[in-house]
PyMOL CGO cylinders between C-alpha atoms (Angstrom):
from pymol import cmd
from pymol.cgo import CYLINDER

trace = [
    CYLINDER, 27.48, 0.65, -0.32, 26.91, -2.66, -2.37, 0.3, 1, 1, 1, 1, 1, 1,
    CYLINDER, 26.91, -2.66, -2.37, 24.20, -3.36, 0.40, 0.3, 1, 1, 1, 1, 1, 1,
    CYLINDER, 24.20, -3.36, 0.40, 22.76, -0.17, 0.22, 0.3, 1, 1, 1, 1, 1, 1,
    CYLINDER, 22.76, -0.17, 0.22, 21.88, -0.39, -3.57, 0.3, 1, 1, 1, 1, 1, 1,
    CYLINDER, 21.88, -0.39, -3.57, 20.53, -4.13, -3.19, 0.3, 1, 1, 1, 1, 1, 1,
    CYLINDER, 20.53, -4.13, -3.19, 18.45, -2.81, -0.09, 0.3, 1, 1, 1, 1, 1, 1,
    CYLINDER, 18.45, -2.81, -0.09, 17.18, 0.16, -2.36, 0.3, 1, 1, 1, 1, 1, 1,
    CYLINDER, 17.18, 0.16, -2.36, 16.58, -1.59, -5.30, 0.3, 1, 1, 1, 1, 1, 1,
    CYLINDER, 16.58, -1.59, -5.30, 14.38, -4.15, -3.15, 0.3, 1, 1, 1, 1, 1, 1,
    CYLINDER, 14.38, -4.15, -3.15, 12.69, -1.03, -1.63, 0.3, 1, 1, 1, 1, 1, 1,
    CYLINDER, 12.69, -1.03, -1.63, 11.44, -0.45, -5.10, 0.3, 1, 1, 1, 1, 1, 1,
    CYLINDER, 11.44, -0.45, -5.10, 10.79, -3.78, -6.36, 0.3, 1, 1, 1, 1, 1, 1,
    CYLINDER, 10.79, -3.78, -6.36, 8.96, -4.74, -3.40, 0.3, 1, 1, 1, 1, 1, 1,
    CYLINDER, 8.96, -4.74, -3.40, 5.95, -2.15, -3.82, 0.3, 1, 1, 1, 1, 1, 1,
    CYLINDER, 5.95, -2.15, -3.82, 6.29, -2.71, -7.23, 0.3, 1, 1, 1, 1, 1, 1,
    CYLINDER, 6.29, -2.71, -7.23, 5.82, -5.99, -7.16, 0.3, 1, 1, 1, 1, 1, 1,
    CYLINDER, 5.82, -5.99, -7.16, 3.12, -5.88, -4.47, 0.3, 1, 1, 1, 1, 1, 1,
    CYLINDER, 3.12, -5.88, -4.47, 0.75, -3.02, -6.56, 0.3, 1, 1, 1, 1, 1, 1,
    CYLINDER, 0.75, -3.02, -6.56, 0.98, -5.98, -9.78, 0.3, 1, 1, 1, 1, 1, 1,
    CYLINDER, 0.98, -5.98, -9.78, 0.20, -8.65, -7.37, 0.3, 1, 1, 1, 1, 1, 1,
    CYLINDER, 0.20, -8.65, -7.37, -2.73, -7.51, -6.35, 0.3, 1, 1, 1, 1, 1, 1,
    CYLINDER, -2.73, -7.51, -6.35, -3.98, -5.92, -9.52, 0.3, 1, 1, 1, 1, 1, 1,
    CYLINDER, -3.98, -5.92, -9.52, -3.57, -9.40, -11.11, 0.3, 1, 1, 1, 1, 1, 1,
    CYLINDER, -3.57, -9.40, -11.11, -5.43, -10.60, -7.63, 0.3, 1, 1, 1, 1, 1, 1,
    CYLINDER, -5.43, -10.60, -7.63, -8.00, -8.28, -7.64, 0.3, 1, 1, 1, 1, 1, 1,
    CYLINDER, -8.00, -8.28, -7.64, -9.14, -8.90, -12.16, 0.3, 1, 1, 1, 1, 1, 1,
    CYLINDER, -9.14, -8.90, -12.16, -9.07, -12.80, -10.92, 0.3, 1, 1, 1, 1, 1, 1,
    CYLINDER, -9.07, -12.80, -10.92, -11.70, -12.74, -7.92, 0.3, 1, 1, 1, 1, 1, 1,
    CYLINDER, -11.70, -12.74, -7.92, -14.78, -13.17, -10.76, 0.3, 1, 1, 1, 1, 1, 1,
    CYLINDER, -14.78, -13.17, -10.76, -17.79, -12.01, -9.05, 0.3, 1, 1, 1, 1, 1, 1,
    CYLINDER, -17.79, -12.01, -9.05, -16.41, -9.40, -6.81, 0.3, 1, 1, 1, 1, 1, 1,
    CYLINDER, -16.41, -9.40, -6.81, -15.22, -5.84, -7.87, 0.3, 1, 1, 1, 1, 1, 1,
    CYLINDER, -15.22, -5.84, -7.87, -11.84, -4.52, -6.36, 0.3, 1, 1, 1, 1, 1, 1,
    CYLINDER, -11.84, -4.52, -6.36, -14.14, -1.95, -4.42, 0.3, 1, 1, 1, 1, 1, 1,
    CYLINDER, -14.14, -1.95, -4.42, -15.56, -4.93, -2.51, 0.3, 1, 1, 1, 1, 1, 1,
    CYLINDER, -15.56, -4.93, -2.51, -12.63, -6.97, -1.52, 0.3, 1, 1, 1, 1, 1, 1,
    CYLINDER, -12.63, -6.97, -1.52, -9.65, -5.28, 0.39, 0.3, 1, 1, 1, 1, 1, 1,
    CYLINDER, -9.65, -5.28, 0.39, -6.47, -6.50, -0.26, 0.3, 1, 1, 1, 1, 1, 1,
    CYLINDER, -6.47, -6.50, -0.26, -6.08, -8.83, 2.70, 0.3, 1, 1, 1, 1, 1, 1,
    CYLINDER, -6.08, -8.83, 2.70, -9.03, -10.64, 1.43, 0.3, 1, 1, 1, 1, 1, 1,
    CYLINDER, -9.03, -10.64, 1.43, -7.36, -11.54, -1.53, 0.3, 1, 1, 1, 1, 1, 1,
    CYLINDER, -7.36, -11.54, -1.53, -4.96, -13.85, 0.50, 0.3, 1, 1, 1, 1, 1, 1,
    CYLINDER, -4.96, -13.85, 0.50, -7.87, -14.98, 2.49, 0.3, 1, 1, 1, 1, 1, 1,
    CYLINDER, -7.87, -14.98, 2.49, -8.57, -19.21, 2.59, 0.3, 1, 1, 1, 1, 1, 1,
    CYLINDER, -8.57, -19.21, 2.59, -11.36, -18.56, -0.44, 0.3, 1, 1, 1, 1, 1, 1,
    CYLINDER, -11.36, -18.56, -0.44, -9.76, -16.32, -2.44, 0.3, 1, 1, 1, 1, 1, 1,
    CYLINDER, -9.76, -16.32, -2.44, -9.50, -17.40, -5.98, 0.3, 1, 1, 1, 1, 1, 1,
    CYLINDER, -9.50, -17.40, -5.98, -5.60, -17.53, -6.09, 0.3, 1, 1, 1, 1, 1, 1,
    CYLINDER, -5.60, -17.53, -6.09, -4.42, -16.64, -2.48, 0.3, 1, 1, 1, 1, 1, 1,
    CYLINDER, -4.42, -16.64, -2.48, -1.03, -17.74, -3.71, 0.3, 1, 1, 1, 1, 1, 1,
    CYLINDER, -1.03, -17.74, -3.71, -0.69, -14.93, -5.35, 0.3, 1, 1, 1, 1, 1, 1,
    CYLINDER, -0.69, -14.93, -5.35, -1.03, -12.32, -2.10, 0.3, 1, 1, 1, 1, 1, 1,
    CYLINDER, -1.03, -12.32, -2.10, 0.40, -14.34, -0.21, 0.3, 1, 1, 1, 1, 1, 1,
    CYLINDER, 0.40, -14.34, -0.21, 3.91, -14.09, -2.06, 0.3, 1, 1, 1, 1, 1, 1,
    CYLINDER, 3.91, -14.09, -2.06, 3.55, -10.68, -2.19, 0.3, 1, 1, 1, 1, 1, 1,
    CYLINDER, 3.55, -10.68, -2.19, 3.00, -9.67, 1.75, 0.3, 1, 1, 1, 1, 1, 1,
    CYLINDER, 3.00, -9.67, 1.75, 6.44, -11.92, 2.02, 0.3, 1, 1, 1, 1, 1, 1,
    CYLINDER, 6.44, -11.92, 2.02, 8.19, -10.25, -0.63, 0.3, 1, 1, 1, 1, 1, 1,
    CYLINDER, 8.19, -10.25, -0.63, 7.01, -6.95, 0.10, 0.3, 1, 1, 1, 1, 1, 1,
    CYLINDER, 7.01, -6.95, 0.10, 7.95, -7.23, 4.45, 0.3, 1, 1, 1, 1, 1, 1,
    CYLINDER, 7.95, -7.23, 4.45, 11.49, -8.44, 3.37, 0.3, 1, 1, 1, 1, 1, 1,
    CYLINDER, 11.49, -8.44, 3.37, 12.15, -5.72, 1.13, 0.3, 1, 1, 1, 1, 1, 1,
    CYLINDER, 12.15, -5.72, 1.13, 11.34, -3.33, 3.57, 0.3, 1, 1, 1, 1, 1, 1,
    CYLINDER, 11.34, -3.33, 3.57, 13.04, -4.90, 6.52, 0.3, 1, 1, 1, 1, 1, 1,
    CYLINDER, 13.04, -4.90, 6.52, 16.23, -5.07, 4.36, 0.3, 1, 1, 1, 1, 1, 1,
    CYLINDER, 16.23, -5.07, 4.36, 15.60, -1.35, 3.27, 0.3, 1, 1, 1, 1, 1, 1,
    CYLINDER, 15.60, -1.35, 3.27, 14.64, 0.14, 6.65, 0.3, 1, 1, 1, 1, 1, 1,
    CYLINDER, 14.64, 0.14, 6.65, 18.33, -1.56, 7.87, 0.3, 1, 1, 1, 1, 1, 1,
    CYLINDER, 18.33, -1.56, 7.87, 20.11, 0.29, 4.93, 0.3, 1, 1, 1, 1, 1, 1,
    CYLINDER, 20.11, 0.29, 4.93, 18.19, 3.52, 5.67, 0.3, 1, 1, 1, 1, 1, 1,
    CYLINDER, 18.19, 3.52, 5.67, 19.54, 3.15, 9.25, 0.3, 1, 1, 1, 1, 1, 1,
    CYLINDER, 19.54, 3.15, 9.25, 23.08, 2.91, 7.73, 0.3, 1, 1, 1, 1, 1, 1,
    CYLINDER, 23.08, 2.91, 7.73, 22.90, 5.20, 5.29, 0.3, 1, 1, 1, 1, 1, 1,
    CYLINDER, 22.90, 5.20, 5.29, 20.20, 8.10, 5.25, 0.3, 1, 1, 1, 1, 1, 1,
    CYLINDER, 20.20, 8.10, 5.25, 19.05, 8.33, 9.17, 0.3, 1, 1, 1, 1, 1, 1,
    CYLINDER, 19.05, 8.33, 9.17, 21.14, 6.75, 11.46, 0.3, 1, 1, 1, 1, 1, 1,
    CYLINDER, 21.14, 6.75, 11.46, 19.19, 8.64, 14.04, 0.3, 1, 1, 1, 1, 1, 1,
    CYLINDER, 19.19, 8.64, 14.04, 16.25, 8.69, 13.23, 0.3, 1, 1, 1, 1, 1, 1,
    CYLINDER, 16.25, 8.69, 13.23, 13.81, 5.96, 14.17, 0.3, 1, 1, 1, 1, 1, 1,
    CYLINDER, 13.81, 5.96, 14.17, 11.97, 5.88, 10.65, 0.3, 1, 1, 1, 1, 1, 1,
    CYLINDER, 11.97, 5.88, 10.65, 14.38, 3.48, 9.21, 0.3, 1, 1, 1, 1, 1, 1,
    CYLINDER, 14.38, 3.48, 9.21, 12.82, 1.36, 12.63, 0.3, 1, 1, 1, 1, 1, 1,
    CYLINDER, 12.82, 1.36, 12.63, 9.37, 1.70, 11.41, 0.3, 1, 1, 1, 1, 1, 1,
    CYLINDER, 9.37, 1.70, 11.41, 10.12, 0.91, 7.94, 0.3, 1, 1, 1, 1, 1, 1,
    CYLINDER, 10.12, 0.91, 7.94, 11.58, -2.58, 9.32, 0.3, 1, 1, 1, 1, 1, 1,
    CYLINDER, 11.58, -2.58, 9.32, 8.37, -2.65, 11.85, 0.3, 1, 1, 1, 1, 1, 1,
    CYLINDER, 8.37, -2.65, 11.85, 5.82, -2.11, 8.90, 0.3, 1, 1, 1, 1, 1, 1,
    CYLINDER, 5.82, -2.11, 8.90, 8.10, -5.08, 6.81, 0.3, 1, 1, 1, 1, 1, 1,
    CYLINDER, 8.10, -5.08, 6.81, 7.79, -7.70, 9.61, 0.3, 1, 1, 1, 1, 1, 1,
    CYLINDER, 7.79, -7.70, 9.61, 4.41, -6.79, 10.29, 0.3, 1, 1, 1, 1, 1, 1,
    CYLINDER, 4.41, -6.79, 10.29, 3.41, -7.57, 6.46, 0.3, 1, 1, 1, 1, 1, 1,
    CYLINDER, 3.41, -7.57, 6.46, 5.37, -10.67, 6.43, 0.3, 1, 1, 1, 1, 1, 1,
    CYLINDER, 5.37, -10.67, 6.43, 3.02, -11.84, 9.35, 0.3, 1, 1, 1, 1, 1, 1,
    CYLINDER, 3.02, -11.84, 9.35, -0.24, -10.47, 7.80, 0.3, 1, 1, 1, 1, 1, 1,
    CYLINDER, -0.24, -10.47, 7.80, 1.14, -12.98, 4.93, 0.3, 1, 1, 1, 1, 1, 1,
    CYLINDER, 1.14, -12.98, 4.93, 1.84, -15.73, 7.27, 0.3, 1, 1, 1, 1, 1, 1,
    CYLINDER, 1.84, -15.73, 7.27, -1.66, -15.18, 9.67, 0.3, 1, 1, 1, 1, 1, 1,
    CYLINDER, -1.66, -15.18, 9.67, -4.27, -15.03, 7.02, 0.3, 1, 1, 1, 1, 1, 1,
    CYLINDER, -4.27, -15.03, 7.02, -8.03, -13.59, 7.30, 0.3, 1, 1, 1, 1, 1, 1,
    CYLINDER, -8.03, -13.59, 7.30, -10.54, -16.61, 6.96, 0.3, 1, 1, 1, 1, 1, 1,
    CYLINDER, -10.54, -16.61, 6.96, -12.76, -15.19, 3.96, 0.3, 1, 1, 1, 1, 1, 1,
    CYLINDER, -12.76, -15.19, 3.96, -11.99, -12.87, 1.49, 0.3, 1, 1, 1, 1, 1, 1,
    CYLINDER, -11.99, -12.87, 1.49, -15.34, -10.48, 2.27, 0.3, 1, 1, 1, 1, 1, 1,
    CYLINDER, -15.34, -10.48, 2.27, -15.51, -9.06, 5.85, 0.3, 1, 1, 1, 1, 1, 1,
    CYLINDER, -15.51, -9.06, 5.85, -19.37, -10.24, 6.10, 0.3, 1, 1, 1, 1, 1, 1,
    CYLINDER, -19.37, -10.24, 6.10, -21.46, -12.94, 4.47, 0.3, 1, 1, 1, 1, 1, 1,
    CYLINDER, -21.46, -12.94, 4.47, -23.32, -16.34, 5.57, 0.3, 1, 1, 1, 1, 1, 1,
    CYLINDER, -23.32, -16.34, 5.57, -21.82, -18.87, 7.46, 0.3, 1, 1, 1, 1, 1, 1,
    CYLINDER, -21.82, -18.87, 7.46, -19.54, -16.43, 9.24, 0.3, 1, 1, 1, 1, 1, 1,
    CYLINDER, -19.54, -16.43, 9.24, -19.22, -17.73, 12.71, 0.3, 1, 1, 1, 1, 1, 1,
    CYLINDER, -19.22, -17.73, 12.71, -16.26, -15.69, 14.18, 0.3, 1, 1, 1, 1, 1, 1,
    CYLINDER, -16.26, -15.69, 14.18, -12.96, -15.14, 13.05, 0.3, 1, 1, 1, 1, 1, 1,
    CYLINDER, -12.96, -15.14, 13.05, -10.40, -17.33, 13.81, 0.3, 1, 1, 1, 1, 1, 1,
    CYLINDER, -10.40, -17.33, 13.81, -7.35, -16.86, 15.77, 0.3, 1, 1, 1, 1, 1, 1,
    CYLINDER, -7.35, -16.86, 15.77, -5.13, -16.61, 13.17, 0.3, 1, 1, 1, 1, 1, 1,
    CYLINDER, -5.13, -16.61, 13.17, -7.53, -13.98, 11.67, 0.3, 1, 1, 1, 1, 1, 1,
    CYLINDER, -7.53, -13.98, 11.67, -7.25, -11.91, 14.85, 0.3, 1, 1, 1, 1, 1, 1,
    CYLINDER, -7.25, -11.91, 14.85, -3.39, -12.13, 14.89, 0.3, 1, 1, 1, 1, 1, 1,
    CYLINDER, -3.39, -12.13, 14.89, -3.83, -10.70, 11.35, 0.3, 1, 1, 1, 1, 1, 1,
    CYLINDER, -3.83, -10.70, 11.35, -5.61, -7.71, 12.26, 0.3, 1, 1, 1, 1, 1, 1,
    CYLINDER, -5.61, -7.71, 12.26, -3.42, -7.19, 15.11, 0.3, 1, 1, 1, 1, 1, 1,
    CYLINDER, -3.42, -7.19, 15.11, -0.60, -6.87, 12.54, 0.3, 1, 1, 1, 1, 1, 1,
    CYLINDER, -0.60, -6.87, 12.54, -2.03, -5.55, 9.60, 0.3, 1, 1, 1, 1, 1, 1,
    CYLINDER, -2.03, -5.55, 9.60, -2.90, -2.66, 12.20, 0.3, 1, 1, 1, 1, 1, 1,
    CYLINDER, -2.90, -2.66, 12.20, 0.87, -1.99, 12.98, 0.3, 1, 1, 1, 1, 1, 1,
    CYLINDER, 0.87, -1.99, 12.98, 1.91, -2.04, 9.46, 0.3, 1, 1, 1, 1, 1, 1,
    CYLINDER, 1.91, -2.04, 9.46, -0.57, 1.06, 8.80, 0.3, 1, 1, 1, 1, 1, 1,
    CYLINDER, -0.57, 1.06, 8.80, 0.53, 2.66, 12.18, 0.3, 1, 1, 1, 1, 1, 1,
    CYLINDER, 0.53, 2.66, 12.18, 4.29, 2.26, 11.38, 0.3, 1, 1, 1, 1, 1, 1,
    CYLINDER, 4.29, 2.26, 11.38, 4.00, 2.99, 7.01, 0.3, 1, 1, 1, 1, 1, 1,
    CYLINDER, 4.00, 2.99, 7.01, 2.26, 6.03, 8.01, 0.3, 1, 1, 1, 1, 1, 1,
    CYLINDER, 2.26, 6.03, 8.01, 4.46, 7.43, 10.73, 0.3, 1, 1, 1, 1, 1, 1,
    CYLINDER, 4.46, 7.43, 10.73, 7.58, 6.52, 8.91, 0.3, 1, 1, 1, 1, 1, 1,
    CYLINDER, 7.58, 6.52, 8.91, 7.67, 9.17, 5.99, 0.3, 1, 1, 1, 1, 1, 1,
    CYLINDER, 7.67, 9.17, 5.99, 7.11, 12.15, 8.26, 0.3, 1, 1, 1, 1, 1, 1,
    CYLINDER, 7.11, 12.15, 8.26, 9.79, 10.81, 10.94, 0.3, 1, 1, 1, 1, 1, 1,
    CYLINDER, 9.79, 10.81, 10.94, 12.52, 10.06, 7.59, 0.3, 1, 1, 1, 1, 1, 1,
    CYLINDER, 12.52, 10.06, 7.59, 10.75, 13.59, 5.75, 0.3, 1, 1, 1, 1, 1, 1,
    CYLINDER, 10.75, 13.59, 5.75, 11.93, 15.43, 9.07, 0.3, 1, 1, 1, 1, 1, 1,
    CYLINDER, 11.93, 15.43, 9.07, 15.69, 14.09, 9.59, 0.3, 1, 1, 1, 1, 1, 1,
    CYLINDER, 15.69, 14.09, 9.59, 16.24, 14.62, 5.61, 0.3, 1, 1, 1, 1, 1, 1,
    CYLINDER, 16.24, 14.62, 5.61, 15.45, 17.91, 5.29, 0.3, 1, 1, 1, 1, 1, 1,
    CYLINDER, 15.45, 17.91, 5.29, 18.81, 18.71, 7.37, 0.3, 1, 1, 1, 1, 1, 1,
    CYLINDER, 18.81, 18.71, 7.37, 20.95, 16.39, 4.70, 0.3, 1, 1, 1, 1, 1, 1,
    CYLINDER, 20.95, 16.39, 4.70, 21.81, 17.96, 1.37, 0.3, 1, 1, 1, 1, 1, 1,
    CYLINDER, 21.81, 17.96, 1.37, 21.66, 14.84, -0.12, 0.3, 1, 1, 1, 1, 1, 1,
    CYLINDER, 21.66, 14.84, -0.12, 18.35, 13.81, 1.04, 0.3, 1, 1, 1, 1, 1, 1,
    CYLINDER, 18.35, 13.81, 1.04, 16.31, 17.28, 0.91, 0.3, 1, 1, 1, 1, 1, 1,
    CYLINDER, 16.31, 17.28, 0.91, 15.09, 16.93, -2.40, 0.3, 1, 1, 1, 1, 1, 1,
    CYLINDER, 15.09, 16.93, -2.40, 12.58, 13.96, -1.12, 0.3, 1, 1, 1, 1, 1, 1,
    CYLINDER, 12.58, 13.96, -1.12, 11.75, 15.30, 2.26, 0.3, 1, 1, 1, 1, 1, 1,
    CYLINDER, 11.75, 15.30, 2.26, 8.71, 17.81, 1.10, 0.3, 1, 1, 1, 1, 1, 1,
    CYLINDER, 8.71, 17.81, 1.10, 7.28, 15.08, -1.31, 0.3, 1, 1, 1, 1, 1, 1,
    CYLINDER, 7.28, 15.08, -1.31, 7.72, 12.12, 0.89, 0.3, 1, 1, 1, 1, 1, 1,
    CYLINDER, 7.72, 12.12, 0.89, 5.93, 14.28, 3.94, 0.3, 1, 1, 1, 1, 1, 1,
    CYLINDER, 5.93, 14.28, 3.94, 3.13, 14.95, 1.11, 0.3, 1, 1, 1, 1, 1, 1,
    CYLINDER, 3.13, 14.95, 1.11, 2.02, 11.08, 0.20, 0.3, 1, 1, 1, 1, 1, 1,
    CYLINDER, 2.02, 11.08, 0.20, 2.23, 10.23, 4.06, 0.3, 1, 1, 1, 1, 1, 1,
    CYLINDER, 2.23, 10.23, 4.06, -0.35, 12.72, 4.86, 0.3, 1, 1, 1, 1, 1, 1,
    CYLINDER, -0.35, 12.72, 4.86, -1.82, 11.78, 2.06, 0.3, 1, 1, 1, 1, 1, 1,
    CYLINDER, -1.82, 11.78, 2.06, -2.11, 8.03, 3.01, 0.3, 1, 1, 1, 1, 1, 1,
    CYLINDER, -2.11, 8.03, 3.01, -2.92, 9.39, 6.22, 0.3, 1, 1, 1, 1, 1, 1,
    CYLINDER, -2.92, 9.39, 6.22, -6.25, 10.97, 4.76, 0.3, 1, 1, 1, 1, 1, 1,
    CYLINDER, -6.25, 10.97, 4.76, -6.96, 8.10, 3.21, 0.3, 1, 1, 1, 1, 1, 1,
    CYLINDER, -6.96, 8.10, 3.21, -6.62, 5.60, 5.69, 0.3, 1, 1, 1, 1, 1, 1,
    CYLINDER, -6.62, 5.60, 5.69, -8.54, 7.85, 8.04, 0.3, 1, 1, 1, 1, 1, 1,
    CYLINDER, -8.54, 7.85, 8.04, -11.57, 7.30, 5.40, 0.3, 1, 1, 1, 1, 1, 1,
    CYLINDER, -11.57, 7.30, 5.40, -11.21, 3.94, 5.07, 0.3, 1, 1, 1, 1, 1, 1,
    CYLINDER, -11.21, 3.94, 5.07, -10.95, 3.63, 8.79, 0.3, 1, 1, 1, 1, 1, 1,
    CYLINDER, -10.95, 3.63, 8.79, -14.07, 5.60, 9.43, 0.3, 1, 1, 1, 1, 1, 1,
    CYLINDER, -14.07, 5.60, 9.43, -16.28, 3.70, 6.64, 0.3, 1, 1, 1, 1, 1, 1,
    CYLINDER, -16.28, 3.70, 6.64, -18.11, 6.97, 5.24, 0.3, 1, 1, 1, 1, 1, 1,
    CYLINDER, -18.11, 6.97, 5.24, -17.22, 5.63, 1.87, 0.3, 1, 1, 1, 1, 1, 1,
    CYLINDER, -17.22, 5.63, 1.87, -17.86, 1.83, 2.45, 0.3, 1, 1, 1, 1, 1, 1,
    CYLINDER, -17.86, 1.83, 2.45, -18.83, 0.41, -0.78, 0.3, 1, 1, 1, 1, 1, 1,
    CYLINDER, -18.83, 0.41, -0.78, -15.10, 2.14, -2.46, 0.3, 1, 1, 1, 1, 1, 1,
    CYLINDER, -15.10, 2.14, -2.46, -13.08, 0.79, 0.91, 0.3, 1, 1, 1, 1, 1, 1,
    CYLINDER, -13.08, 0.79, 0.91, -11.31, -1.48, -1.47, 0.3, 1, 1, 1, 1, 1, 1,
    CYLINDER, -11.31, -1.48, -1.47, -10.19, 1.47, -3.39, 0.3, 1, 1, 1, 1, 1, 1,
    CYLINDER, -10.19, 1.47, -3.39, -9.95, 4.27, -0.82, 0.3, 1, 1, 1, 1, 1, 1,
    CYLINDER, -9.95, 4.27, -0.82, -7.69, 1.10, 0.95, 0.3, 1, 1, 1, 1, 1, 1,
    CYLINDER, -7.69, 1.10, 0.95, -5.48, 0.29, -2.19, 0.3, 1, 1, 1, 1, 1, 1,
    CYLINDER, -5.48, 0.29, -2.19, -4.47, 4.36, -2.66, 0.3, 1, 1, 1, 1, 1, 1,
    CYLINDER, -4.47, 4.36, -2.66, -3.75, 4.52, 1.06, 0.3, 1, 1, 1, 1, 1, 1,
    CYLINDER, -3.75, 4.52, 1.06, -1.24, 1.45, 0.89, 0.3, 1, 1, 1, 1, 1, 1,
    CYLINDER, -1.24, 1.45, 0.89, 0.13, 2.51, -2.60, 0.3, 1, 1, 1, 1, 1, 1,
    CYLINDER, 0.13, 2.51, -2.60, 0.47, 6.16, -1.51, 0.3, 1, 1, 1, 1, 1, 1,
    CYLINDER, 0.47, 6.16, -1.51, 2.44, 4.90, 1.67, 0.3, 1, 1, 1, 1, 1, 1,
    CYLINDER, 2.44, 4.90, 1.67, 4.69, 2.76, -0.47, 0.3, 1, 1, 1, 1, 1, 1,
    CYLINDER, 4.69, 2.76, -0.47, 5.23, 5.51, -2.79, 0.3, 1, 1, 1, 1, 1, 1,
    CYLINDER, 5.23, 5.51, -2.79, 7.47, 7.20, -0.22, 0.3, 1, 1, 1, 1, 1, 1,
    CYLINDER, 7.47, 7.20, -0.22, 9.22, 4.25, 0.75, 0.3, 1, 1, 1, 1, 1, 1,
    CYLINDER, 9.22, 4.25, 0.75, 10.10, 3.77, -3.43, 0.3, 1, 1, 1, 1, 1, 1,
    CYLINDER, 10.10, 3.77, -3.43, 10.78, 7.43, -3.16, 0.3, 1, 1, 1, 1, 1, 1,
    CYLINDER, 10.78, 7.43, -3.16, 13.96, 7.26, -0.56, 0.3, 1, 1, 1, 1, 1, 1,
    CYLINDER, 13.96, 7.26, -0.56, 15.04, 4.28, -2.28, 0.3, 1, 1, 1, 1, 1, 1,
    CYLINDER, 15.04, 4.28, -2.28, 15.32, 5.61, -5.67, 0.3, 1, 1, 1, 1, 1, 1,
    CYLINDER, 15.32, 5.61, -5.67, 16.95, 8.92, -3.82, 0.3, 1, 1, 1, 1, 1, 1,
    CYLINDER, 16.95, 8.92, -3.82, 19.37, 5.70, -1.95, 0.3, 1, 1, 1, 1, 1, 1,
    CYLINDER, 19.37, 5.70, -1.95, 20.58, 5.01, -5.57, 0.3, 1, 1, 1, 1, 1, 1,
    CYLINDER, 20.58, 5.01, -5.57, 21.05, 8.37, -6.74, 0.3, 1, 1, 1, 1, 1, 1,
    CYLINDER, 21.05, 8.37, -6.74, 23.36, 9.38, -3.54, 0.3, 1, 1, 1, 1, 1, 1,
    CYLINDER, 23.36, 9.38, -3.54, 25.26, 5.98, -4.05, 0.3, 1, 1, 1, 1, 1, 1,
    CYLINDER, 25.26, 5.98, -4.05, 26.00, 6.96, -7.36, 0.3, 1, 1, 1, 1, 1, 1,
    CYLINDER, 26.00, 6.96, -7.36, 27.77, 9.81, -6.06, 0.3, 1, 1, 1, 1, 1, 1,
    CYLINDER, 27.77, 9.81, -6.06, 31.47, 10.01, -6.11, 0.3, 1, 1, 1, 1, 1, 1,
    CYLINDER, 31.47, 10.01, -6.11, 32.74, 9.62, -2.13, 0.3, 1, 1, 1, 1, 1, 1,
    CYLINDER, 32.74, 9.62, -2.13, 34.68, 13.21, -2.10, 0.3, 1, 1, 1, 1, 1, 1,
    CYLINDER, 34.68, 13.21, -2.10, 31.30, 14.80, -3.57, 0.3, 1, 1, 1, 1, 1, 1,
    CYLINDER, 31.30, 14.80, -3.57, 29.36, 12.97, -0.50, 0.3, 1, 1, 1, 1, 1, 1,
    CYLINDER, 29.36, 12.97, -0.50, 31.99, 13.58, 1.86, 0.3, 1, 1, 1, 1, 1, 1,
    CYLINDER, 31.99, 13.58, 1.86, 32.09, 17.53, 0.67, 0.3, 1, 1, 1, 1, 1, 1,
    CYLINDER, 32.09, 17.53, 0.67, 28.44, 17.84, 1.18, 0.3, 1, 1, 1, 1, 1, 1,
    CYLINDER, 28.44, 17.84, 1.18, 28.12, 16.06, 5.00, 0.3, 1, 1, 1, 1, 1, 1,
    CYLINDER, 28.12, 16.06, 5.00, 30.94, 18.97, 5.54, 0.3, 1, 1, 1, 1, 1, 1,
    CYLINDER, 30.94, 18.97, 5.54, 28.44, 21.35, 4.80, 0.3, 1, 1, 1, 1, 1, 1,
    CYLINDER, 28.44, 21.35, 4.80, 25.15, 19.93, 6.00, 0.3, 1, 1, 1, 1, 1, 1,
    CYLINDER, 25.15, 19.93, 6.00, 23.84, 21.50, 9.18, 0.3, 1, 1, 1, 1, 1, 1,
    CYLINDER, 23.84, 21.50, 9.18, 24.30, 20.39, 12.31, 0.3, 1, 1, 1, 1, 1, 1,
]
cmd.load_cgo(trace, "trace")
C-alpha cells in the first residue's frame, strides 16, 4: 500500500499543481486575457514563460500514469479506467514535450503549423478523449465496491460535466471565453481524478480486517 498512497498523493498534487501553473501562466501573458489564450498556448515557443507549462504537462502526465497503475492495483483491477487515466498521463507528457508554435491559434505571420504542432494536437486530442471517458468507466466499477461508492455518483457528475464543457469549447459557440470554457473542462476532469485519489487515501487508512470484511460483503 506504500505505493498506493505515493500514487494518490501525486494524483492530487499533480492537478493541483497544474491549475497554479497555469493561473500563474495565464496573469504573466501581459496583453492577452486568459479567455484568449488556451492553456496549450501558454507553453507555446512565444509564450511569456513557457517554462512554466511546460513543467506542468510533465508533472501532471506522470502523476497520472503513476496513479492510473495504482488504481489498477487497488480500486479497479478490471476495469479499463485506471488504462485511460495512464493514456490521458502519457498523452500530457507529450503535449509537454511536442509544443504548439504560437501561443494564439491565429495572427500574422502564421504560415502553417509545424510538425511538432500537429503531433500536439494529435495528443492533446487523446488526453480529452481518455480524461473524459475515464470517470464514467472508474464511476461504474465503484459503485459495486463499498469502499469506493461514496465517489462513484460525484465522479460520474464532473465527467459529464467536463463533457459539456468540452463539447462547447469544441463547437466554438462561445469563442471569445474558449480559454475559460477550456480551463473548467480540464479542471472539472481533474477534479475526479483528485477525487479517487483522496478516496485512495482514505481506504488505505483503513485497518486490513475492516477492508478485508467489506470485499466479503461487496457484490459480486
Amino acid at each position: 500500500m506504500r505505493y498506493a498512497k505515493l500514487a494518490a498523493w501525486g494524483g492530487i498534487a499533480g492537478p493541483l499543481l497544474f491549475t497554479a501553473a497555469w493561473v500563474v501562466s495565464s496573469r504573466r501573458q501581459t496583453g492577452h486575457p486568459a479567455t484568449e489564450v488556451q492553456l496549450s498556448g501558454l507553453a507555446a515557443e512565444d509564450a511569456r514563460d513557457p517554462e512554466i507549462m511546460i513543467a506542468a504537462f510533465l508533472i501532471l502526465g506522470a502523476c497520472l500514469i503513476g496513479f492510473g497503475a495504482a488504481l489498477r492495483r487497488v480500486g479497479a483491477p478490471r476495469s479499463a479506467g485506471p488504462w485511460l487515466v495512464m493514456t490521458a498521463g502519457v498523452a500530457v507528457v507529450l503535449a509537454g514535450v511536442f509544443r504548439r508554435d504560437h501561443m494564439l491559434l491565429t495572427g500574422p505571420g502564421f504560415a502553417g503549423e509545424s510538425w511538432h504542432n500537429q503531433v500536439h494536437d494529435v495528443v492533446s486530442g487523446v488526453a480529452y478523449a481518455a480524461m473524459l471517458t475515464a470517470p464514467q468507466l472508474l464511476a461504474w466499477r465503484f459503485r459495486a465496491d463499498p469502499d469506493w461508492a461514496g465517489v462513484a455518483r460525484p465522479m460520474q457528475v464532473l465527467g459529464l460535466a467536463s463533457a459539456v464543457a468540452m463539447a462547447v469549447f469544441a463547437s466554438q459557440v462561445a469563442e471569445s471565453w474558449n480559454g475559460a470554457v477550456q480551463r473548467a473542462a480540464v479542471t472539472l476532469a481533474l477534479s475526479a481524478v483528485t477525487l479517487a485519489a483522496i478516496r485512495m487515501l482514505a481506504v488505505g487508512r483503513r485497518p486490513a480486517h475492516a477492508r478485508s470484511s467489506a470485499d466479503g460483503d461487496a457484490p459480486r
